[in-house]
N, C-alpha and C positions, 0 to 999 in steps of 0.2 A: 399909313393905315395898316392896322393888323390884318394877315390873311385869316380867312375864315377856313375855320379847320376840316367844314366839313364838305366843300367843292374841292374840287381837282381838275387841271387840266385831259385835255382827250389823250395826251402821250401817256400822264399817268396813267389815266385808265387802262390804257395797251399792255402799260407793264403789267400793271395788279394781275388783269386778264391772264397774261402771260407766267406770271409767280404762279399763279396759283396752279396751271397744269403744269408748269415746270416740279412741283414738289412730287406727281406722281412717277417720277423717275426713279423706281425700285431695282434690285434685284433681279436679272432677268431669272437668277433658278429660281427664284418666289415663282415667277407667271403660272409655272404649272406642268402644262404637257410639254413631253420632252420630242422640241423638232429640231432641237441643234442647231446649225449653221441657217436653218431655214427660218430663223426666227425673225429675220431683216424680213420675209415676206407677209407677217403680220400686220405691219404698217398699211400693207397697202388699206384693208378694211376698218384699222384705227381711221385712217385719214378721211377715207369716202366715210365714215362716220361723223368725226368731225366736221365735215361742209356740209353737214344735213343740217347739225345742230347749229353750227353759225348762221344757215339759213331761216329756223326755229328762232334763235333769239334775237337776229335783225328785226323779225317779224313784230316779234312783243317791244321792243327797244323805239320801235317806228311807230306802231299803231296805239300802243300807250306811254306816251313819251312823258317822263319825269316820272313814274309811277316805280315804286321800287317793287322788291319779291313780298314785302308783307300786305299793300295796297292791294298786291294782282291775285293774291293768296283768298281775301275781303272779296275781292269781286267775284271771283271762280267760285270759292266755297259759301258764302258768307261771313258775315262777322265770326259767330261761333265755330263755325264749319274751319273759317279761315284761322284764329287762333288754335284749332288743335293739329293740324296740316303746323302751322309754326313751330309747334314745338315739337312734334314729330321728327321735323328739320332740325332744330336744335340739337335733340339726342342723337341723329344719325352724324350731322358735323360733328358731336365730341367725339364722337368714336372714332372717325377719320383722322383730325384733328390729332388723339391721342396716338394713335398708329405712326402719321407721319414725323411728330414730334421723338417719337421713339426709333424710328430709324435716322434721323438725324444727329442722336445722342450717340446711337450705334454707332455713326460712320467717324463723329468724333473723339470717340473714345478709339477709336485704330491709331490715333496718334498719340494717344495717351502713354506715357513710360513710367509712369507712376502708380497705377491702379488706383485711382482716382475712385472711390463709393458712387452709383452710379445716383444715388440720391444725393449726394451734393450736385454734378450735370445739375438733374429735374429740378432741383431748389433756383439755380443761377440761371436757368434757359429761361424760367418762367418767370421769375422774376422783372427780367430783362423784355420780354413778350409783354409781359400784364406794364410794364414802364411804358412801351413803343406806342401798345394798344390806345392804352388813357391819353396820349397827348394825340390824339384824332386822325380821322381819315387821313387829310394832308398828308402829315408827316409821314405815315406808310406809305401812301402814294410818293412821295419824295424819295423814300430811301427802294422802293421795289425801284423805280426807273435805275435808280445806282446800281442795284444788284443787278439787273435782267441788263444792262450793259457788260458788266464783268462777267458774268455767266456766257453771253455771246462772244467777248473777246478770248475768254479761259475755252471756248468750244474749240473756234478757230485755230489758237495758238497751241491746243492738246493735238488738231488734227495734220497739222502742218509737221509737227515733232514728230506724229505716227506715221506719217507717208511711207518711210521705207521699211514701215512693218505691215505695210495693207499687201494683202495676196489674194485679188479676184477668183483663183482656182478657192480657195474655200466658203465662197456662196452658192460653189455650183456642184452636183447639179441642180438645179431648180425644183422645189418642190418633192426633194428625194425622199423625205417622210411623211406625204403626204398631205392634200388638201386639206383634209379635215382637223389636223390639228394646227394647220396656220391659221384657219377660221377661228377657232376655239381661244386661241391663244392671242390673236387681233384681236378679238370680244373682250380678252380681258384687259390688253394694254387701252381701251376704250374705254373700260367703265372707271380702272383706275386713271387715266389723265384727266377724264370728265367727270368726276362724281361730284365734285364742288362747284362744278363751272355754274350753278345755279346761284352762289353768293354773289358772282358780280352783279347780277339785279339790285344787290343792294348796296353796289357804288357806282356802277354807273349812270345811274338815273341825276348821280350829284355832281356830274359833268358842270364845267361854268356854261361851254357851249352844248346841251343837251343834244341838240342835229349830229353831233359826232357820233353819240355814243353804240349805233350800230358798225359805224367804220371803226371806229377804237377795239371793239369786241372783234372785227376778224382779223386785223391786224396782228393783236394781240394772242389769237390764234394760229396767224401764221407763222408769229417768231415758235412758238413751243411747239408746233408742225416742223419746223426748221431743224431746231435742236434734238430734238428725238429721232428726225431722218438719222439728220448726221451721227451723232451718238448709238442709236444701234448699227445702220450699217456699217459703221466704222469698225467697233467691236468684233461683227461678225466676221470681217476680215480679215482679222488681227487673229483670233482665237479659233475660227472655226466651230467644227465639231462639240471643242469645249465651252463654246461661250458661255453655254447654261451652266456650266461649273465654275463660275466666278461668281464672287459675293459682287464684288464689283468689277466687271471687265476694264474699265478707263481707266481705273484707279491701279489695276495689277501692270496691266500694258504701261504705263506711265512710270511705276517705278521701277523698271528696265530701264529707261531712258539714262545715259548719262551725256551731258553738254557741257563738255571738254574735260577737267580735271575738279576743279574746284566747286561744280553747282553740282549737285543732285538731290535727290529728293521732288523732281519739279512736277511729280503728281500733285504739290500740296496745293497749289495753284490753283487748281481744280477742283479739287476740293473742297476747298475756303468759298469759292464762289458757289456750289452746289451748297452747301451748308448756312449758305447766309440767305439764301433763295428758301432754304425750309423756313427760314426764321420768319421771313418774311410772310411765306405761306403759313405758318402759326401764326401770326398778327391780323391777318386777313383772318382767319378760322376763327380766332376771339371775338374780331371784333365783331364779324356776322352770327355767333353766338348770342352775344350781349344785345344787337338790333334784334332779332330774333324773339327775344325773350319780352321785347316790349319796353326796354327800359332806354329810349335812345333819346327820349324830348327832355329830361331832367340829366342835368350831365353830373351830381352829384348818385343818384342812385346808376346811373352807368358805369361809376367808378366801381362802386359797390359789386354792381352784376360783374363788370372785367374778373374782380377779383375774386369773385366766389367760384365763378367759373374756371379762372387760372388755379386755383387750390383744387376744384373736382378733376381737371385734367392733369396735373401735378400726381392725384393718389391712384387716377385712370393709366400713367405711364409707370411710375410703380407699380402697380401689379400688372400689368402686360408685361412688364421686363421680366417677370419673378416664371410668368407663364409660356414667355416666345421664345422657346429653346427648344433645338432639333426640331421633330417633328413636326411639333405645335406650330414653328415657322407659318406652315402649308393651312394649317386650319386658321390662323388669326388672315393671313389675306383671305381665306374664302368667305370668312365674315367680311373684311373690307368691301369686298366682291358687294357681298350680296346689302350691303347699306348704300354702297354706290349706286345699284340695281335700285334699290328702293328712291332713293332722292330723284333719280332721271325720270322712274315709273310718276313720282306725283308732280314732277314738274310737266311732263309731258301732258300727264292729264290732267294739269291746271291749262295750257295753251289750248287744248281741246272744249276745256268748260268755257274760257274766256273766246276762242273764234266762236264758237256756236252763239255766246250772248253776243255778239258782236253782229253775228248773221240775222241774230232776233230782233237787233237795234236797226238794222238797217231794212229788214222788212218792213218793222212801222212804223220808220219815216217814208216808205216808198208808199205804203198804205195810205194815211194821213193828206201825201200830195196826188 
């Protein structure tokens, strides 16, 4: 019997979960304020963040169970209300979507010795995305669980190789630049891990076992809780002071490495596995685009929408590339920033519109008896 493309098991679902905050793994100099070795202390308010929102989307995942993001969109806002909240979301994921797709070109092209036109990359990435997208949820679900295995093994095997580069004296002292910009700078590793996490509503409702899909959702947040401990604090004790002055801290520390005479190069490892985890994270961004827009019950005009949308994000990473030099680095994340801000702000007060009708629901049944 052919599997049906568009359920997934609960592990997939963990992975998807997991791709999708795994692709907000930037830059630490993008974040912003400059707290240096203190930046491992940021985590701690990403994370107490993150167990809010897992507690947030258990809630909706439990009490409206099989209902995806466009359903609970309908109920919160209405019909009308809830189509223009859709598209709203639509344009904030292309923009994300075109951001993260463009520092994944970035981090590829480091290995480029060709100079390579960066519009062949965006021709062959998307390509390849609008190919993964069309052949259905499944197959994404199938290939994230492969990548978010590789990605845990390449974390492990990058940390084990660094061990006699970690140096405890360079996270301390504690909070030597003060509180206020670990705050500021945790707020922003938060809104970028989290600004998408509002798409798995629209696959994990397609669980086979649906009862999972609040377990699958924190799971799936504690792998990319995991990875991001280990990954920045790592860093920070590697570089100290400098970490903020790495493009990519793993990636620099790693090509130090040499293991014996014959291998080096074994940052690429890492690499490959971060890079295939964007990829994945773009297929996920499509295809929540494509549902999004309303065209997911005809799988003939879905093809249509994947690829109208892979062409708009295609001419959206062109010209961000033409635009995100020096400077501008800083202002294209403060938009990310603040599109992030925006998706959390209406999903939040979609969970507000829908507990209140909920509370309204259950006053007149208590009425009635």
């Amino acid at each position: 019997m052919a599997k049906n493309k568009y359920v997934i098991e609960s592990y997939q679902g963990s992975s998807m979960v997991a791709s999708v905050c795994f692709a907000a793994l930037v830059s630490l100099f993008l974040v912003g304020y400059d707290i240096k070795h203190d930046v491992w202390l940021s985590l701690t308010p990403m994370i107490l963040g993150g167990t809010v929102l897992a507690f947030i989307f258990s809630w909706v995942l439990k009490n409206f169970k099989g209902e995806d993001l466009l359903q609970l969109n309908d109920k919160a806002f209405g019909k009308i209300g809830g189509k223009i909240v859709n598209w709203i979301l639509l344009f904030l994921f292309l923009g994300i979507s075109v951001f993260e797709i463009l520092t994944a070109i970035y981090m590829f092209s480091s290995l480029d010795m060709w100079s390579t036109p960066i519009i062949v990359y965006i021709i062959f990435v998307m390509i390849a995305v609008f190919y993964c997208a069309s052949l259905g949820l499944e197959v994404i679900a199938r290939m994230s669980t492969i990548f978010v295995l590789i990605i845990i093994l390449a974390v492990i095997f990058d940390t084990l190789v660094l061990l006699p580069s970690f140096h405890l004296d360079r996270i301390l002292p504690i909070a030597e630049y003060g509180w206020k910009g670990v705050g500021i700078t945790g707020g922003k590793f938060f809104i970028l891990q989290y600004a998408m996490l509002p798409a798995v509503l629209l696959f994990l409702p397609n669980l086979r076992n649906r009862a999972d899909a609040p377990r699958a959702l924190r799971i799936g947040l504690m792998i990319a809780g995991f990875y991001f401990t280990i990954a920045v604090l790592r860093d920070s004790m590697i570089f100290g002071d400098l970490v903020q002055n790495e493009v990519f801290p793993t990636l620099q520390a790693m090509r130090r490495v040499q293991l014996g005479t014959d291998l080096s190069r074994v940052e690429l490892g890492g690499l490959l596995a971060v890079l295939a985890n964007k990829f994945i994270f773009s297929c996920i961004g499509l295809y929540s685009i494509s549902m999004l827009c309303g065209c997911y019950h005809d799988s003939k005009k879905q093809k249509k929408s994947l690829a109208f949308f892979a062409v708009i994000i295609a001419v959206g990473v062109y010209t961000l590339s033409h635009f995100a030099a020096g400077a501008n680095d800083q202002m294209v994340v403060k938009y990310v920033l603040i599109a992030g801000m925006l998706i959390l702000a209406i999903f939040l007060l979609t969970v507000i519109l829908l507990a209140l009708r909920r509370g309204l629901q259950k006053n007149k049944q208590n009425n009635i008896f």
